[in-house]
LUMROKE-539613 format. One record per residue: x, y, z of N, C-alpha, C in turn; residue in three letters; residue number from 0; chain. Coordinates in Angstrom, 3 decimals, decimal comma. Example, Ala and Ser with C-alpha at 12.3 -4.5 7.8 and 13.67 -1.06 7.14 Angstrom:
BEGIN
[[13,190; -5,690; 7,800]; [12,300; -4,500; 7,800]; [13,200; -3,300; 7,800]; "Ala"; 0; "A"] [[12,850; -2,250; 7,080]; [13,670; -1,060; 7,140]; [12,900; 0,030; 7,870]; "Ser"; 1; "A"] 
This chain:
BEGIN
[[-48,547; 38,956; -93,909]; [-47,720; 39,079; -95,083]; [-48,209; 38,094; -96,136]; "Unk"; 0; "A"] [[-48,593; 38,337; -97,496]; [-48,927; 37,709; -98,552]; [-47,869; 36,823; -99,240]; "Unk"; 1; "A"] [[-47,963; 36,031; -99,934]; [-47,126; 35,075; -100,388]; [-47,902; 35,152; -102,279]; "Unk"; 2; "A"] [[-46,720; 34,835; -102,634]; [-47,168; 34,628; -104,284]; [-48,573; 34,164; -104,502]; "Unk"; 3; "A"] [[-48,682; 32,557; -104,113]; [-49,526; 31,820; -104,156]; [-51,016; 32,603; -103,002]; "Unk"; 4; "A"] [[-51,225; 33,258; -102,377]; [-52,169; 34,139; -101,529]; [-52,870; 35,007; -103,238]; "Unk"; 5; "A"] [[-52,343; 35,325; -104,003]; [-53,028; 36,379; -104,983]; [-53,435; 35,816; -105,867]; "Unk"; 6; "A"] [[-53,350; 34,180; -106,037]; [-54,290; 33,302; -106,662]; [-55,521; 33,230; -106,147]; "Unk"; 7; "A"] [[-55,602; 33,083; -104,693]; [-57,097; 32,782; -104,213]; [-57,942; 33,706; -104,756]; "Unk"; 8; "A"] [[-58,711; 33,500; -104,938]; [-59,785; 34,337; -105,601]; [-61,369; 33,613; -105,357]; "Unk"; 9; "A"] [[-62,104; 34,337; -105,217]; [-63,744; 34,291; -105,287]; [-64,158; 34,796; -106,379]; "Unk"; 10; "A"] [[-65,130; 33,658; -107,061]; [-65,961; 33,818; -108,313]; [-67,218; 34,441; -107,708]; "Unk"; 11; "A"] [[-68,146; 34,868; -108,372]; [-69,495; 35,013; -108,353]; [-70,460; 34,868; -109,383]; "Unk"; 12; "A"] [[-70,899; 34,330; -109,634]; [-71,551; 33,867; -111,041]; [-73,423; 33,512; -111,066]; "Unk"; 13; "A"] [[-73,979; 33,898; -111,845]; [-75,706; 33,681; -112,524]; [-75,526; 33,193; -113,711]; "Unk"; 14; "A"] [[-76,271; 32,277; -113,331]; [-76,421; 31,344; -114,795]; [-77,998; 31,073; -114,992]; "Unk"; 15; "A"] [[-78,226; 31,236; -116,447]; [-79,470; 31,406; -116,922]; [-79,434; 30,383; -118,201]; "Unk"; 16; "A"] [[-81,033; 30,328; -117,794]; [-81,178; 29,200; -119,194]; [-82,300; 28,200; -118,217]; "Unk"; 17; "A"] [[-82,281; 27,399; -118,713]; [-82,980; 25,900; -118,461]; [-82,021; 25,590; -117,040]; "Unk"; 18; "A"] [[-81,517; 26,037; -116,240]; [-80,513; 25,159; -115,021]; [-82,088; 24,901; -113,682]; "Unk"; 19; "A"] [[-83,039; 25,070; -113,738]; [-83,266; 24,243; -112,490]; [-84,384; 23,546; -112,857]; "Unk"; 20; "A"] [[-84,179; 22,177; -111,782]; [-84,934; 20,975; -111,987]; [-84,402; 20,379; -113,195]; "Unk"; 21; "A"] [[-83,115; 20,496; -113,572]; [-81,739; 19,468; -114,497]; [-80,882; 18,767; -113,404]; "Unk"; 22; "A"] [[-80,476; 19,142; -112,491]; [-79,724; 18,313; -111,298]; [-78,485; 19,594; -111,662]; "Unk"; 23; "A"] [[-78,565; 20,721; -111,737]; [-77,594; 21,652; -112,131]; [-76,855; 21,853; -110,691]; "Unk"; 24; "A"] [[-77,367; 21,859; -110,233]; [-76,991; 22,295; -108,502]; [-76,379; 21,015; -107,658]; "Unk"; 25; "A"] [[-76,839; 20,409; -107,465]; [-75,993; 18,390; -107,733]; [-74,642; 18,523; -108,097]; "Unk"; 26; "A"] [[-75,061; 18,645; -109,239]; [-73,548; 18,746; -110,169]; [-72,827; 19,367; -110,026]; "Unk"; 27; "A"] [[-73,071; 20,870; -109,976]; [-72,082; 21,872; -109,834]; [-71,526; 22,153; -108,718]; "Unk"; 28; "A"] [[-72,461; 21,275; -107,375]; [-71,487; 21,090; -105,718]; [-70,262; 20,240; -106,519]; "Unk"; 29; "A"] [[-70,832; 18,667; -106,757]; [-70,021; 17,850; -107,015]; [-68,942; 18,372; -107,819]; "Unk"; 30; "A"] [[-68,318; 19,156; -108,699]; [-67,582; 19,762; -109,728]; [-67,277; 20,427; -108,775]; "Unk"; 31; "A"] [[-67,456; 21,443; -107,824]; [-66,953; 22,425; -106,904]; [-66,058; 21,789; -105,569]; "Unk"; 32; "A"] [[-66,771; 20,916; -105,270]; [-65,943; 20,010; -104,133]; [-64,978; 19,087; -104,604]; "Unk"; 33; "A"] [[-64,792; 18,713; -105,917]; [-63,641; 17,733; -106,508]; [-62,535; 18,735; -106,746]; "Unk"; 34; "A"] [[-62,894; 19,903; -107,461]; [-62,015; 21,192; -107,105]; [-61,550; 21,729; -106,535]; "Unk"; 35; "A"] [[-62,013; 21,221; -105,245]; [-61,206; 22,047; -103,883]; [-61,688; 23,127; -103,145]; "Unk"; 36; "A"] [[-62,778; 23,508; -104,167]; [-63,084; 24,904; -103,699]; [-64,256; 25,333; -102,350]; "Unk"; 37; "A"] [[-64,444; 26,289; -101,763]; [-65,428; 26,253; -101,072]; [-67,289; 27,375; -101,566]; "Unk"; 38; "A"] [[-67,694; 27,399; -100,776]; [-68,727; 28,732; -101,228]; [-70,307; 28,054; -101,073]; "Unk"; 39; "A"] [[-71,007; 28,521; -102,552]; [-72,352; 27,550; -102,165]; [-73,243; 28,146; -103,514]; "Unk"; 40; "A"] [[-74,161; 27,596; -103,903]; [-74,831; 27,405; -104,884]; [-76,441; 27,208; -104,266]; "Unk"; 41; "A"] [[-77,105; 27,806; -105,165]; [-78,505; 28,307; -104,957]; [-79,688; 28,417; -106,366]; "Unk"; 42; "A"] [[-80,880; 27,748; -106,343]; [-81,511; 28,931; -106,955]; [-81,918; 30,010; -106,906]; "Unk"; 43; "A"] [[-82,288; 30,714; -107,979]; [-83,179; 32,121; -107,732]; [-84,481; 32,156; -108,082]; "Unk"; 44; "A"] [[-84,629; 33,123; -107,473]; [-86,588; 33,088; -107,940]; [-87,025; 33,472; -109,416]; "Unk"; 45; "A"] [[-86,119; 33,855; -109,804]; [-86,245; 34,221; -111,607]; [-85,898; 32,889; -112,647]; "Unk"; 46; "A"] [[-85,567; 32,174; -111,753]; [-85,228; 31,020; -112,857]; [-83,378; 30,215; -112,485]; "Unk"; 47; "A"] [[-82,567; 31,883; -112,871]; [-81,406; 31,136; -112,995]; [-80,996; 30,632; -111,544]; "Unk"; 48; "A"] [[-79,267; 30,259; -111,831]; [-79,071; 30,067; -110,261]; [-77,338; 30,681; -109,782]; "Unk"; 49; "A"] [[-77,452; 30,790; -109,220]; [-76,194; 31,732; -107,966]; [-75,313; 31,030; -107,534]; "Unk"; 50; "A"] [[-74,278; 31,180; -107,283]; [-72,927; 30,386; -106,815]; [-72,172; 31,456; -106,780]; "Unk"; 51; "A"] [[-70,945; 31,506; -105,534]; [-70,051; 32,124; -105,081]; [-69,060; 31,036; -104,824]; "Unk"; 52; "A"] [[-68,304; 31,488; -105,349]; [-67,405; 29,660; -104,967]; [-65,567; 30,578; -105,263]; "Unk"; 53; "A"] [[-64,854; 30,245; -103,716]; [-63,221; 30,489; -103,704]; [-62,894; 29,597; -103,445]; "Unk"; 54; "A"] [[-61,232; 30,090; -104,150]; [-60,502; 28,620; -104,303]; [-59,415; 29,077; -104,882]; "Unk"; 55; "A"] [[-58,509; 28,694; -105,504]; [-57,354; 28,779; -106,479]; [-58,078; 29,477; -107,514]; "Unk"; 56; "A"] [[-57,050; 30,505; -108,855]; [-57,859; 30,527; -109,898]; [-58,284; 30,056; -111,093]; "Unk"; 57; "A"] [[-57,149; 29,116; -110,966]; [-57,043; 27,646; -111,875]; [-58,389; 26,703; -111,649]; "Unk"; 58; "A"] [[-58,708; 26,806; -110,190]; [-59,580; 25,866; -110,092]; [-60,941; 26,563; -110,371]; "Unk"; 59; "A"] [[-60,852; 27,877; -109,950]; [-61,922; 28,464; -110,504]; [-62,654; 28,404; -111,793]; "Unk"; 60; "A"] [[-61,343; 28,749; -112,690]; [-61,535; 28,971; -114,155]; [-62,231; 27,369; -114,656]; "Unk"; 61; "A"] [[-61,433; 26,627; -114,053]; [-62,539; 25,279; -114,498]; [-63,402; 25,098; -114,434]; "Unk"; 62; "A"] [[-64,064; 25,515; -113,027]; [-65,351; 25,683; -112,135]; [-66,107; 26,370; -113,710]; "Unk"; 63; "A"] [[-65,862; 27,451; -113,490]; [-66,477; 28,622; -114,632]; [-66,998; 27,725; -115,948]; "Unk"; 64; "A"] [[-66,016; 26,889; -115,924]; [-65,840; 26,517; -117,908]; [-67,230; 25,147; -117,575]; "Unk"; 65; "A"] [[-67,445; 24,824; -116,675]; [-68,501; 23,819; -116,453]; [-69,628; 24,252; -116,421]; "Unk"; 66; "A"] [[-69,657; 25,556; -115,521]; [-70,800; 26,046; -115,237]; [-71,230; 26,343; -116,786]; "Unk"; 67; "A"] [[-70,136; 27,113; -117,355]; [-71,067; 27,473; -119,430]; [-71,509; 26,156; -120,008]; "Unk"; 68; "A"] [[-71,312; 25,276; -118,956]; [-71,877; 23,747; -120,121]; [-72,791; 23,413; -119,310]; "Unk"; 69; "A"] [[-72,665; 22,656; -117,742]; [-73,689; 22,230; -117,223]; [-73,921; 20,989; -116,853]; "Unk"; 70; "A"] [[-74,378; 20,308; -116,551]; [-75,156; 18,978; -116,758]; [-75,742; 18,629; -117,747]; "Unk"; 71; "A"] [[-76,063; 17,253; -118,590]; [-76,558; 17,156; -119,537]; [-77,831; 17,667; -119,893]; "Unk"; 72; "A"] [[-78,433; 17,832; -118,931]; [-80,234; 18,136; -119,173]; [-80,057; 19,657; -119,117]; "Unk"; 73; "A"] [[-78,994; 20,321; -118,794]; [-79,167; 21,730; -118,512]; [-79,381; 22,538; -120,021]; "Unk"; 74; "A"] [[-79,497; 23,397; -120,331]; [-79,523; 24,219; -121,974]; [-78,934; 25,518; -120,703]; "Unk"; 75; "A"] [[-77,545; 25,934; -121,118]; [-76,970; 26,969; -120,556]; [-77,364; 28,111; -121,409]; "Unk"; 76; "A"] [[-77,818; 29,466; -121,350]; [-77,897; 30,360; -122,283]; [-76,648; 31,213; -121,780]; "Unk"; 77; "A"] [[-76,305; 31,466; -120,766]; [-75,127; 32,969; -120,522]; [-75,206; 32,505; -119,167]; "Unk"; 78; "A"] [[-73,850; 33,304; -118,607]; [-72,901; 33,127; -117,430]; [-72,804; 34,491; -117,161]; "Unk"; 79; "A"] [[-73,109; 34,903; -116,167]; [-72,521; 36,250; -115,901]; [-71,963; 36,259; -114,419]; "Unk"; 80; "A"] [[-70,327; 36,528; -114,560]; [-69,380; 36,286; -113,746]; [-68,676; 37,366; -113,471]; "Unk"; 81; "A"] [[-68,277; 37,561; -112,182]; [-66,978; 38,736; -111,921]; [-66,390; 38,027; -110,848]; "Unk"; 82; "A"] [[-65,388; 38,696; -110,916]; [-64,196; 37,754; -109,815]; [-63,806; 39,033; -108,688]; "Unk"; 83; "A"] [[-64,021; 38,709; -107,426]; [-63,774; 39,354; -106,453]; [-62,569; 39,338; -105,669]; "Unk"; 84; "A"] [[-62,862; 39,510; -104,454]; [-61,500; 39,082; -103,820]; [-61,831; 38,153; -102,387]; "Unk"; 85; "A"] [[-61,003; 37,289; -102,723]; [-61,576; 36,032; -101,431]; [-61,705; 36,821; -100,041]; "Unk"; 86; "A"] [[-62,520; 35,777; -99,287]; [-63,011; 36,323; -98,215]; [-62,256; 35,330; -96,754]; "Unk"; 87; "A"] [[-62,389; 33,996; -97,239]; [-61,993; 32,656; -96,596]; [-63,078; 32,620; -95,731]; "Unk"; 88; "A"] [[-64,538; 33,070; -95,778]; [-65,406; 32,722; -95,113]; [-66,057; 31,356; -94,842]; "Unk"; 89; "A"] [[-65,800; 30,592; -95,945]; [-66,443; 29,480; -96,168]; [-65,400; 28,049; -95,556]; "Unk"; 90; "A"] [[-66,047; 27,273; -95,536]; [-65,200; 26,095; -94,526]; [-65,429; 24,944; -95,714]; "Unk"; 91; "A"] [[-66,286; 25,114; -96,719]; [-66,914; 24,161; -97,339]; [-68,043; 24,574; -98,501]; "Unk"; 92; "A"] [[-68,155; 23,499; -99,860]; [-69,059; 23,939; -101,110]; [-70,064; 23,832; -100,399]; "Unk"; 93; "A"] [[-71,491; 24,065; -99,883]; [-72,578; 24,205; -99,834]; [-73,939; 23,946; -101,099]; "Unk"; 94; "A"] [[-75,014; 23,345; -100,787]; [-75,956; 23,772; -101,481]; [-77,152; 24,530; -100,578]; "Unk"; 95; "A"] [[-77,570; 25,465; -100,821]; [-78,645; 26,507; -100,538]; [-79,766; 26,017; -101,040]; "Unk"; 96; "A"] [[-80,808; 26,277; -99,913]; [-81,929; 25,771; -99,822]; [-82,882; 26,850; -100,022]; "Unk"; 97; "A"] 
């Protein structure tokens, strides 16, 4: 049985492009993801940008999100491309991917 607070959880999925690797983008965005509460994991890609799946609250999400469009200082964010799924509770913990 679901509870109010159950239809908050939510899973992000998000690519971010631009200048994010070899800035400490992935560093950062655990650290920002684990002060949040949230769990999931973060990656580069072979094209450049980088990958994150990260559940949690959607409050905490939406913050998550609003960092990722900025970054770390060295990062130059160009676009975010995000959809919101439906949590899984697979994850025990933020991750970084190797």
């Amino acid at each position: 049985m679901s509870t109010p607070a159950s239809h908050d959880f939510l899973r992000l999925h998000a690519i971010v492009e631009g200048i994010v690797q070899g800035v400490n983008f992935r560093q950062s965005a655990a650290h920002q993801a684990r002060a949040l509460g949230l769990t999931g994991w973060i990656m580069n890609r072979i094209d450049g940008s980088v990958e994150t799946i990260a559940e949690g609250p959607r409050n905490a999400l939406e913050a998550y999100l609003d960092w990722l469009r900025r970054g770390p200082p060295a990062a130059v964010v160009r676009g975010v491309n995000a959809r919101w799924e439906t949590a899984t509770g697979e994850f025990d913990r933020f991750r970084i991917e190797y």
